[in-house]
HTML snippet that shows the backbone in 3Dmol.js (N, CA, C, O; Angstrom):
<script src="https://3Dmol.org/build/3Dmol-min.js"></script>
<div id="view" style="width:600px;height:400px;position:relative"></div>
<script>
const pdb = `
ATOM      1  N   UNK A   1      74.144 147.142 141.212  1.00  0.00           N
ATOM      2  CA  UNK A   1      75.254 146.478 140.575  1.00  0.00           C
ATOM      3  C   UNK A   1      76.217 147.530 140.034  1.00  0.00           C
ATOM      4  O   UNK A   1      75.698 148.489 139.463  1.00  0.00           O
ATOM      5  N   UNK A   2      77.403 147.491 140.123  1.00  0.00           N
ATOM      6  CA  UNK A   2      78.350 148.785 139.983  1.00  0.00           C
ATOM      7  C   UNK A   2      79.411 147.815 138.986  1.00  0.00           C
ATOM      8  O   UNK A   2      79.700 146.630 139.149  1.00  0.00           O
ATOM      9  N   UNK A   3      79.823 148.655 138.025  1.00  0.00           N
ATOM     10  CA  UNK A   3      80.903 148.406 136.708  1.00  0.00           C
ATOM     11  C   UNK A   3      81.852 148.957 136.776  1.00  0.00           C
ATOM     12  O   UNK A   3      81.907 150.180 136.897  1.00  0.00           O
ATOM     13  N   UNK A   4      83.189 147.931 136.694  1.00  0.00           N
ATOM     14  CA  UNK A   4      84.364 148.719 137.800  1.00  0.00           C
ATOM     15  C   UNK A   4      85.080 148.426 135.725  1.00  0.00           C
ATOM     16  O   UNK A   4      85.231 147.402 135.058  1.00  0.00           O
ATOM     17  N   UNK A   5      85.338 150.051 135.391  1.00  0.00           N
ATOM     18  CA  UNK A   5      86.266 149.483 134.073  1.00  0.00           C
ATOM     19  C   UNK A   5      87.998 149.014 134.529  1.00  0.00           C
ATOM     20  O   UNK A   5      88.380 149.401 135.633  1.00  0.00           O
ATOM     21  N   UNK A   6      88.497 148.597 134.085  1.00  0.00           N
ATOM     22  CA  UNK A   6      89.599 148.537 133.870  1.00  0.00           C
ATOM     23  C   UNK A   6      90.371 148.869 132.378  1.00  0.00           C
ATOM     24  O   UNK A   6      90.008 148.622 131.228  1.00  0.00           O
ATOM     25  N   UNK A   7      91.433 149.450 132.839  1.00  0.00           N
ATOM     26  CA  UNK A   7      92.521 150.332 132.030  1.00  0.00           C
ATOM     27  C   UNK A   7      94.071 149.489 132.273  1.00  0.00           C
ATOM     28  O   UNK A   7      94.446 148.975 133.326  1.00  0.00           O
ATOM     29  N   UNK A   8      94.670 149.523 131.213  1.00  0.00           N
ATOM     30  CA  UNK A   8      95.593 149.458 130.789  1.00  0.00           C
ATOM     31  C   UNK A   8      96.963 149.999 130.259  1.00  0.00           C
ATOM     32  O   UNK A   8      96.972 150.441 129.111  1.00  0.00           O
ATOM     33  N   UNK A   9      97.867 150.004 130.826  1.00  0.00           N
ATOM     34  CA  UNK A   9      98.991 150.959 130.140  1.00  0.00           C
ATOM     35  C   UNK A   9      99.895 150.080 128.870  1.00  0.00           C
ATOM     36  O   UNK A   9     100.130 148.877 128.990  1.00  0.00           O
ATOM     37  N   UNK A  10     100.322 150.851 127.721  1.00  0.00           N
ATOM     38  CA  UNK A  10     101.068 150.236 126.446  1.00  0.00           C
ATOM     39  C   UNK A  10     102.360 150.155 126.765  1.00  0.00           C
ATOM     40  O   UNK A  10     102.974 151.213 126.894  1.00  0.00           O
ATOM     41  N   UNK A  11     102.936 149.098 126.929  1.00  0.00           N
ATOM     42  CA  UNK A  11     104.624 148.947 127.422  1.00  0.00           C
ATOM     43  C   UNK A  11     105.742 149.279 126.402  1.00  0.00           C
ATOM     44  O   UNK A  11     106.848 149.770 126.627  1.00  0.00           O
ATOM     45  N   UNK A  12     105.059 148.802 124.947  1.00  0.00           N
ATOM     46  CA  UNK A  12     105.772 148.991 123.912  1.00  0.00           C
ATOM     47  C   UNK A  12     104.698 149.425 122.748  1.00  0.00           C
ATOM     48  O   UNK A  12     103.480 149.329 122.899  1.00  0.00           O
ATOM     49  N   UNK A  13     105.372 149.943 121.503  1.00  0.00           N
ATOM     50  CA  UNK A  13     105.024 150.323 120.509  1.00  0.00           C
ATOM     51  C   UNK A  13     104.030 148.961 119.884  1.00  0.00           C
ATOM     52  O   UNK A  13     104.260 147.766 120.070  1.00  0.00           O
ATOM     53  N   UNK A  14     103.177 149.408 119.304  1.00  0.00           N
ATOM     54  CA  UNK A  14     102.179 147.933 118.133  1.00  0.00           C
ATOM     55  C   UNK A  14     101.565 148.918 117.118  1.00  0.00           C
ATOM     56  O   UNK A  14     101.076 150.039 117.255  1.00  0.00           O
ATOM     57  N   UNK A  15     101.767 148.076 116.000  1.00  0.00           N
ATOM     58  CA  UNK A  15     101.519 148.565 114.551  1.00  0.00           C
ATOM     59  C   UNK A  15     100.276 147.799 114.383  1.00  0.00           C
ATOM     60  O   UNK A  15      99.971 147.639 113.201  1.00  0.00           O
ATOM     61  N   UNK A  16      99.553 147.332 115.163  1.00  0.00           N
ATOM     62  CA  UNK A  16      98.446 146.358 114.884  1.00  0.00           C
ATOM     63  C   UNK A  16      98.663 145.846 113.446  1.00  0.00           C
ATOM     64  O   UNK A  16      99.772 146.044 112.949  1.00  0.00           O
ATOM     65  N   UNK A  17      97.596 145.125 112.633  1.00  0.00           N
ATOM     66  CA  UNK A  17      98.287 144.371 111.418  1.00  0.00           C
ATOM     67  C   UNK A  17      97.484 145.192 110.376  1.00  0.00           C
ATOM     68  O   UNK A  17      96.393 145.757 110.453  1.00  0.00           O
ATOM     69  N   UNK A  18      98.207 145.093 109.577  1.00  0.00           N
ATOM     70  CA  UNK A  18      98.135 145.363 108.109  1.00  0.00           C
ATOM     71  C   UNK A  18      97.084 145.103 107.706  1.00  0.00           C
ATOM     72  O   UNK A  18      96.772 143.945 107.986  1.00  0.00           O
ATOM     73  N   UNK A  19      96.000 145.897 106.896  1.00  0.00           N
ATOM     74  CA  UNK A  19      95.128 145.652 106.287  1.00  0.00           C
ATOM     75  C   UNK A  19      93.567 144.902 106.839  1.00  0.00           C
ATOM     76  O   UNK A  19      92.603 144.425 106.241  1.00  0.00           O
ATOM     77  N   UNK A  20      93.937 145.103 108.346  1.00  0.00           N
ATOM     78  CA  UNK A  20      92.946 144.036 109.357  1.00  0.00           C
ATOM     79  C   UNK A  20      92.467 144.930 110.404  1.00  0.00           C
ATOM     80  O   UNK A  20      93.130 144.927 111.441  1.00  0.00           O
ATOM     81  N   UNK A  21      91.485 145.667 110.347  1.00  0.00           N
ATOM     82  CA  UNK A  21      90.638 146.523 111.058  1.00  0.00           C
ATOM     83  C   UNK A  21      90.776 146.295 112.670  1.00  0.00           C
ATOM     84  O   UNK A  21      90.902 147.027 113.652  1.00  0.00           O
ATOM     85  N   UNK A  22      90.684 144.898 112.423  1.00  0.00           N
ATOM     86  CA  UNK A  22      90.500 144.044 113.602  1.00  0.00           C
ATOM     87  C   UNK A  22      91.354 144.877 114.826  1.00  0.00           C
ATOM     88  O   UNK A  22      90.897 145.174 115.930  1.00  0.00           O
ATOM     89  N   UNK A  23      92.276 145.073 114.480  1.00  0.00           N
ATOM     90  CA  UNK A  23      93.919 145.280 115.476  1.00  0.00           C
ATOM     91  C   UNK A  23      94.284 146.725 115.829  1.00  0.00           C
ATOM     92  O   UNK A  23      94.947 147.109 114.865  1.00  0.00           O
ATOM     93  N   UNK A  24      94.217 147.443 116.468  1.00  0.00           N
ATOM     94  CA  UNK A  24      94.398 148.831 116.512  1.00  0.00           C
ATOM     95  C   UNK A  24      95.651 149.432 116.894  1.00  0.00           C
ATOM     96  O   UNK A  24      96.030 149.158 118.032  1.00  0.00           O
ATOM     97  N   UNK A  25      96.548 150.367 116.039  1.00  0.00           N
ATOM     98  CA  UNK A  25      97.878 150.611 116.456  1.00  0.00           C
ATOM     99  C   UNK A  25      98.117 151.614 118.022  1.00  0.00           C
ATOM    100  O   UNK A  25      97.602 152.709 118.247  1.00  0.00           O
ATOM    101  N   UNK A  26      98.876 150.975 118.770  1.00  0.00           N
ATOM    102  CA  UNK A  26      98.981 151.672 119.945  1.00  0.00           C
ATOM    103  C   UNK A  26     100.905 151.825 120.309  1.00  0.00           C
ATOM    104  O   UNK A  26     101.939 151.186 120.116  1.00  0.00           O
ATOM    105  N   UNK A  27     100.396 153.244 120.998  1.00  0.00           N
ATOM    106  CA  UNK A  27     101.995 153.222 121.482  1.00  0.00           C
ATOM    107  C   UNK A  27     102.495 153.192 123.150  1.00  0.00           C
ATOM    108  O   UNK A  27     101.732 153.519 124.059  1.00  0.00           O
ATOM    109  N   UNK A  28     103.653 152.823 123.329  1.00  0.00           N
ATOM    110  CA  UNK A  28     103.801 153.162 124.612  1.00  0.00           C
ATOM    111  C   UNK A  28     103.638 154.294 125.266  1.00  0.00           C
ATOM    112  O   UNK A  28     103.877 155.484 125.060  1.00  0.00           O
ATOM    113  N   UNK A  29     102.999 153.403 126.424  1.00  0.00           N
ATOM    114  CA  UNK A  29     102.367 155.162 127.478  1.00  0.00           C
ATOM    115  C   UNK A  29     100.857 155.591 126.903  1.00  0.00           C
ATOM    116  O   UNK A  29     100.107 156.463 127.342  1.00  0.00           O
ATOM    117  N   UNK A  30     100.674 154.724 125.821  1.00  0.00           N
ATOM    118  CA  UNK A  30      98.751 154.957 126.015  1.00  0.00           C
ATOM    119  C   UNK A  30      98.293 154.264 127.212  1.00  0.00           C
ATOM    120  O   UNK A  30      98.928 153.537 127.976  1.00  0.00           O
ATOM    121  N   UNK A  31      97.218 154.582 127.231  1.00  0.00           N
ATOM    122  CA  UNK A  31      96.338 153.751 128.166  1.00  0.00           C
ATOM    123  C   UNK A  31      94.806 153.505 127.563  1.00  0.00           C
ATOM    124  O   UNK A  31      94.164 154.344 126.930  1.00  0.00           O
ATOM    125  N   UNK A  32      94.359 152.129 127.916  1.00  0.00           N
ATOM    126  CA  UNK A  32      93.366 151.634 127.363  1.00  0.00           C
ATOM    127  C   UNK A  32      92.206 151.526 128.005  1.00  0.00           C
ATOM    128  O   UNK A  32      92.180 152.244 129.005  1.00  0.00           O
ATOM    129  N   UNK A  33      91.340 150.976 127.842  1.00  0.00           N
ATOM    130  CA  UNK A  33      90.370 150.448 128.399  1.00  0.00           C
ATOM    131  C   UNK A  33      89.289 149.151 127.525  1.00  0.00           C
ATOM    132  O   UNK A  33      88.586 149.141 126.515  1.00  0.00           O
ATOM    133  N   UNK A  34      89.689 148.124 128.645  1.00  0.00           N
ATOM    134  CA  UNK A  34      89.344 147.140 128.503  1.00  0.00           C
ATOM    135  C   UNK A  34      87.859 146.749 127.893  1.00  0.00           C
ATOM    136  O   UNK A  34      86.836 147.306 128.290  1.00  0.00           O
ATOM    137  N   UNK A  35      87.872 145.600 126.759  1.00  0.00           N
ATOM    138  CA  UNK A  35      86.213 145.489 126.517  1.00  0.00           C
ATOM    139  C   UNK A  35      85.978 144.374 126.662  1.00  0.00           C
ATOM    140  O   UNK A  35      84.850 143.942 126.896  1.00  0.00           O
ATOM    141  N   UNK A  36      87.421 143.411 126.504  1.00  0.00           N
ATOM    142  CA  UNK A  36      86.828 141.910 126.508  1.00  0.00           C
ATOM    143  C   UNK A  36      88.066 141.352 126.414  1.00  0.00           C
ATOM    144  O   UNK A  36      89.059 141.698 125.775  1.00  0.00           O
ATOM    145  N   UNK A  37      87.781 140.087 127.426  1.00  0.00           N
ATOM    146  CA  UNK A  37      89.450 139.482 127.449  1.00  0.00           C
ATOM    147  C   UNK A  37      89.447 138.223 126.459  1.00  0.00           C
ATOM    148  O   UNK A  37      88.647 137.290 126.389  1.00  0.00           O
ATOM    149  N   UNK A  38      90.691 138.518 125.659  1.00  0.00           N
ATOM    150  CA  UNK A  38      90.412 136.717 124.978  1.00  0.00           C
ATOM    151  C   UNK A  38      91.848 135.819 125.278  1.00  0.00           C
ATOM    152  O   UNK A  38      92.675 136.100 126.147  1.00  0.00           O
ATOM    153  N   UNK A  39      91.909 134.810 124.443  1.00  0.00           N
ATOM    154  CA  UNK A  39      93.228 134.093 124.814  1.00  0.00           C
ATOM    155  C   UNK A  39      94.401 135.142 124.655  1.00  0.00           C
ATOM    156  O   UNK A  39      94.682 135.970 125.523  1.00  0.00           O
ATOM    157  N   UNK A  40      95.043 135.012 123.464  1.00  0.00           N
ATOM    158  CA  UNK A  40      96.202 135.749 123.423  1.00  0.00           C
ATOM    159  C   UNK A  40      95.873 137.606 122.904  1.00  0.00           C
ATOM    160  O   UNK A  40      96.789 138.261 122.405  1.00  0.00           O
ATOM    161  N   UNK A  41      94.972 137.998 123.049  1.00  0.00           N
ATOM    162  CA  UNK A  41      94.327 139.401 122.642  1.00  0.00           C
ATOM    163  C   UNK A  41      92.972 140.042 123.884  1.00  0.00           C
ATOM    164  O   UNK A  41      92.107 139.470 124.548  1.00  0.00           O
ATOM    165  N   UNK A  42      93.352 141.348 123.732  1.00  0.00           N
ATOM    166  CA  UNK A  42      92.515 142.278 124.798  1.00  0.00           C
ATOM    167  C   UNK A  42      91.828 143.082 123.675  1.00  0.00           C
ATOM    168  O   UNK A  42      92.524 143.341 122.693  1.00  0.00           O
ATOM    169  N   UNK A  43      90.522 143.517 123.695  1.00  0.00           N
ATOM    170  CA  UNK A  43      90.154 144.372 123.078  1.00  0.00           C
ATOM    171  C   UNK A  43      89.614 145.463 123.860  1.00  0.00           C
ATOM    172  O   UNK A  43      88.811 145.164 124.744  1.00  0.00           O
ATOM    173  N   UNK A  44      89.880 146.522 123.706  1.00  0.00           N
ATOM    174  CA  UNK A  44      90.312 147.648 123.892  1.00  0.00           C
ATOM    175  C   UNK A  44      89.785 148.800 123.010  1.00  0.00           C
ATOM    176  O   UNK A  44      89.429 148.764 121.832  1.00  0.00           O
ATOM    177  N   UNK A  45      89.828 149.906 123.943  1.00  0.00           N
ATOM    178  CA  UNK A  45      89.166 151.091 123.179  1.00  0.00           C
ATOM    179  C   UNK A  45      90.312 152.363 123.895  1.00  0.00           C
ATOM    180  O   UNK A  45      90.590 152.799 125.012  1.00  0.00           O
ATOM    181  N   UNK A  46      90.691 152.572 122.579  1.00  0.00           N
ATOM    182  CA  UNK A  46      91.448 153.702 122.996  1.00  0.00           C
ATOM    183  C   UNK A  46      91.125 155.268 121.978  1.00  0.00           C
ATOM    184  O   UNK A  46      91.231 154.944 120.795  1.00  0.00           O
ATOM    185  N   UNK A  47      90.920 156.173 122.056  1.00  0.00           N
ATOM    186  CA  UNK A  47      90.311 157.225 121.916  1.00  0.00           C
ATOM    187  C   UNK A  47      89.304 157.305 120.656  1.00  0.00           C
ATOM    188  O   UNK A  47      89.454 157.837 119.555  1.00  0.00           O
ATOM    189  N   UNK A  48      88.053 156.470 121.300  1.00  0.00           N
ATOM    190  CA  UNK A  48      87.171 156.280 120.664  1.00  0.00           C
ATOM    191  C   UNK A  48      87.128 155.037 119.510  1.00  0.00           C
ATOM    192  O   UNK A  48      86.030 154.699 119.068  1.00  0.00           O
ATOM    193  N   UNK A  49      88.228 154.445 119.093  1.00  0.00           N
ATOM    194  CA  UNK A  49      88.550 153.322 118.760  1.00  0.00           C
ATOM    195  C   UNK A  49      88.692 151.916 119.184  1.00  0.00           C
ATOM    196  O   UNK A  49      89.660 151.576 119.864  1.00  0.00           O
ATOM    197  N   UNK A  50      87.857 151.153 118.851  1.00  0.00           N
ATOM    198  CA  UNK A  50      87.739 149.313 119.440  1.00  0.00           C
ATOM    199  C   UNK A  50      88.551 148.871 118.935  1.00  0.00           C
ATOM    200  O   UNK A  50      88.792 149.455 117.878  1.00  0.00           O
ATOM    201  N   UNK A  51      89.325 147.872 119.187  1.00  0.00           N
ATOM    202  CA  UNK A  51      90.168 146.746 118.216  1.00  0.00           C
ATOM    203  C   UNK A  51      91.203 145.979 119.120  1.00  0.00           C
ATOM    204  O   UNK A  51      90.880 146.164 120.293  1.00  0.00           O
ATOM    205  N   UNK A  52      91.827 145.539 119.065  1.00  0.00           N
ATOM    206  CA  UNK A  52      92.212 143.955 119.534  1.00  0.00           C
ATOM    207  C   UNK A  52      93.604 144.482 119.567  1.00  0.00           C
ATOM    208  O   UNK A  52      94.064 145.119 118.620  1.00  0.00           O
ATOM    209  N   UNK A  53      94.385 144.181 120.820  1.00  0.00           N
ATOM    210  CA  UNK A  53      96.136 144.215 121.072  1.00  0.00           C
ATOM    211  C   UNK A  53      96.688 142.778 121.564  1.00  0.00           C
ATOM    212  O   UNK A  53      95.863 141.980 122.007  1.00  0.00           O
ATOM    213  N   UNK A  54      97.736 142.502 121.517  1.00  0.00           N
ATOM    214  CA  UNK A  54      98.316 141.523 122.222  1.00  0.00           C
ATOM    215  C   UNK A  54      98.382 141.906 123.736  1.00  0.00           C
ATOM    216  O   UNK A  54      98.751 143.013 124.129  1.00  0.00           O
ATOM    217  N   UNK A  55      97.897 140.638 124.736  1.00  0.00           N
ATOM    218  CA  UNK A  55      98.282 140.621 126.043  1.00  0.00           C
ATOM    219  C   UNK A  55      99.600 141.281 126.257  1.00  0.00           C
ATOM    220  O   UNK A  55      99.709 142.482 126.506  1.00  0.00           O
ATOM    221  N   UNK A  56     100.409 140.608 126.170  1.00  0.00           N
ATOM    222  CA  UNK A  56     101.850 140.581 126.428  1.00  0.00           C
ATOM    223  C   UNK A  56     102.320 141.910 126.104  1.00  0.00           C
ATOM    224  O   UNK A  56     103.551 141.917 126.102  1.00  0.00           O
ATOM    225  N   UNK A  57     101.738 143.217 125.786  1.00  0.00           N
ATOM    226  CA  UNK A  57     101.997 144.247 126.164  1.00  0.00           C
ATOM    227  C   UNK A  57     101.713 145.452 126.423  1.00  0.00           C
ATOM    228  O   UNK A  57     102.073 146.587 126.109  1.00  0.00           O
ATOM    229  N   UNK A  58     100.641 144.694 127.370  1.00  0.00           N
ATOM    230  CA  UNK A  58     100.010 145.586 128.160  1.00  0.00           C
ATOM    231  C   UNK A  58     100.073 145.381 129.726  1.00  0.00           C
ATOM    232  O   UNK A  58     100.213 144.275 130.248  1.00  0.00           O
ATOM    233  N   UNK A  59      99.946 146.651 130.462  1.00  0.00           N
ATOM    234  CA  UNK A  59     100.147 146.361 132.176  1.00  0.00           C
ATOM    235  C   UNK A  59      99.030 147.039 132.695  1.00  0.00           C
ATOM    236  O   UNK A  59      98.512 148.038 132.197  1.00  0.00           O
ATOM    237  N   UNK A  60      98.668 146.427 133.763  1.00  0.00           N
ATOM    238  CA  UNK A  60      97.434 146.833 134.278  1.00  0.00           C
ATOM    239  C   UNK A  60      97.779 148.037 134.823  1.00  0.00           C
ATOM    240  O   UNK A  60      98.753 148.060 135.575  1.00  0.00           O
ATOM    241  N   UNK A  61      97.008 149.320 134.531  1.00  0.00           N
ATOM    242  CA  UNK A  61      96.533 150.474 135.197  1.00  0.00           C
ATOM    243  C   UNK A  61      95.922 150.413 136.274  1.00  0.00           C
ATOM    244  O   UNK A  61      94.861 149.798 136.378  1.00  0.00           O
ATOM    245  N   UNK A  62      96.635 151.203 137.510  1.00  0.00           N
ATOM    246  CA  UNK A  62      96.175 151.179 138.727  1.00  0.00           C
ATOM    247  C   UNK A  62      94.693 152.218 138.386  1.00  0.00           C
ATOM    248  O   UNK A  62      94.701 152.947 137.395  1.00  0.00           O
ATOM    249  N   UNK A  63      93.709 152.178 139.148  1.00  0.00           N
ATOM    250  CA  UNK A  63      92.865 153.507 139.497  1.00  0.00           C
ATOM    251  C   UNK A  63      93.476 154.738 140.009  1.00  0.00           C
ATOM    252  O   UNK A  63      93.259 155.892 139.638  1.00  0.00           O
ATOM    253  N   UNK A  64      94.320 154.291 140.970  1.00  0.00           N
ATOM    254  CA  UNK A  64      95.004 155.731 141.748  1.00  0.00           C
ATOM    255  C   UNK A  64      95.763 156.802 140.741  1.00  0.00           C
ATOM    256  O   UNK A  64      95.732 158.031 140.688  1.00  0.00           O
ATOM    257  N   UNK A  65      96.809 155.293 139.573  1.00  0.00           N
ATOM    258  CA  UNK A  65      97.636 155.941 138.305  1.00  0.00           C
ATOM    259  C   UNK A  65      96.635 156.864 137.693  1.00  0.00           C
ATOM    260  O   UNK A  65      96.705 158.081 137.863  1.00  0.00           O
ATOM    261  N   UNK A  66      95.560 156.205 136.871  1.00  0.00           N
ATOM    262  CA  UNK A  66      94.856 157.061 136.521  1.00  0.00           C
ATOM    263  C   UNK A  66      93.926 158.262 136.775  1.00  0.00           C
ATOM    264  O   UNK A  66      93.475 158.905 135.827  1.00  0.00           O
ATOM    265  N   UNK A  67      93.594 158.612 138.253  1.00  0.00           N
ATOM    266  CA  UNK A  67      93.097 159.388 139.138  1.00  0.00           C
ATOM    267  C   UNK A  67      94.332 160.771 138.673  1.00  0.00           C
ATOM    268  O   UNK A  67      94.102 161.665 137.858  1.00  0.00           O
ATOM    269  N   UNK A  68      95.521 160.593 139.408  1.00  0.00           N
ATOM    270  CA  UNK A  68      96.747 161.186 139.165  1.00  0.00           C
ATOM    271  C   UNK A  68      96.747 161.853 137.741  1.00  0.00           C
ATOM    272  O   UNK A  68      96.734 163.082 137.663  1.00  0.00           O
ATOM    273  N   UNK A  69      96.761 161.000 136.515  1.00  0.00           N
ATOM    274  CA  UNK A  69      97.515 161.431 135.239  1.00  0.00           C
ATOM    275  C   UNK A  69      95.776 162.429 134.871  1.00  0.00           C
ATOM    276  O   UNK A  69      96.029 163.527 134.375  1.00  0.00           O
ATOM    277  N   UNK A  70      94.725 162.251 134.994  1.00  0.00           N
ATOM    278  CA  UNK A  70      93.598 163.354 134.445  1.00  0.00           C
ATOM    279  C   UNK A  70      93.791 164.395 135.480  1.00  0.00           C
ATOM    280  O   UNK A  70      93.567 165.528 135.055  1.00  0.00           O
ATOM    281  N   UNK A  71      94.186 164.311 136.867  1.00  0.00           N
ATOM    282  CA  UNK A  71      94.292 165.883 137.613  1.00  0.00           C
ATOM    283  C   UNK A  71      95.282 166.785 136.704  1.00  0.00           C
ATOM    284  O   UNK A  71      95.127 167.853 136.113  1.00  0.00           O
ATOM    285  N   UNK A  72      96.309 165.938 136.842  1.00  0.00           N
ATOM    286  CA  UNK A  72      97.599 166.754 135.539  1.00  0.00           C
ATOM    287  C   UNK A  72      96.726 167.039 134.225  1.00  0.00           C
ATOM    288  O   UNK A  72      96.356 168.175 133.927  1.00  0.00           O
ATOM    289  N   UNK A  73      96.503 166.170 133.650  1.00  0.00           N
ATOM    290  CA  UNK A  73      95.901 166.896 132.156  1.00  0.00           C
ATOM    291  C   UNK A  73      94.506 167.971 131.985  1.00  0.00           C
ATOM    292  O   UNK A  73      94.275 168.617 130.963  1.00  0.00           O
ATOM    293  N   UNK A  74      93.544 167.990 133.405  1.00  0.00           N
ATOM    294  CA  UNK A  74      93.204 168.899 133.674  1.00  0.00           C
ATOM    295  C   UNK A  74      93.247 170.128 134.135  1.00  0.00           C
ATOM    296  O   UNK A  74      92.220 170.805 134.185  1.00  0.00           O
TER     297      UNK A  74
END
`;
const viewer = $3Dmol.createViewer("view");
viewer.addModel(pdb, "pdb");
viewer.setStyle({}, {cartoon: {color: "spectrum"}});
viewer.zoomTo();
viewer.render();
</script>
């Protein structure tokens, strides 16, 4: 059985919310990775951090995109 992750790119800026752990601030041009899909929220782990973004602004990360952007940062 093989576990295919999926990743995500940030379209726009999010301040996640105030005082609510829950929500994690992300900016455009991060990229995520997916933990669990819900109605209007993705939770997500982005550098070592879990917490919850809005759908609506996020775009799916190709594999190939991300293949590409770690050769460069390596």
């Amino acid at each position: 059985m093989s576990t295919t992750e999926q990743y995500f790119e940030v379209i726009v800026d999010y301040g996640g919310v105030e005082g609510d752990a829950n929500y994690i601030p992300v900016k455009k041009g991060d990229q995520v990775r997916l933990i669990k899909k819900k109605h209007k929220y993705l939770k997500v782990s982005k550098d070592g951090h879990i917490g919850k973004v809005p759908k609506r602004i996020l775009n799916p990360y190709s594999d190939n995109e991300r293949q590409k952007t770690q050769l460069i940062n390596d």
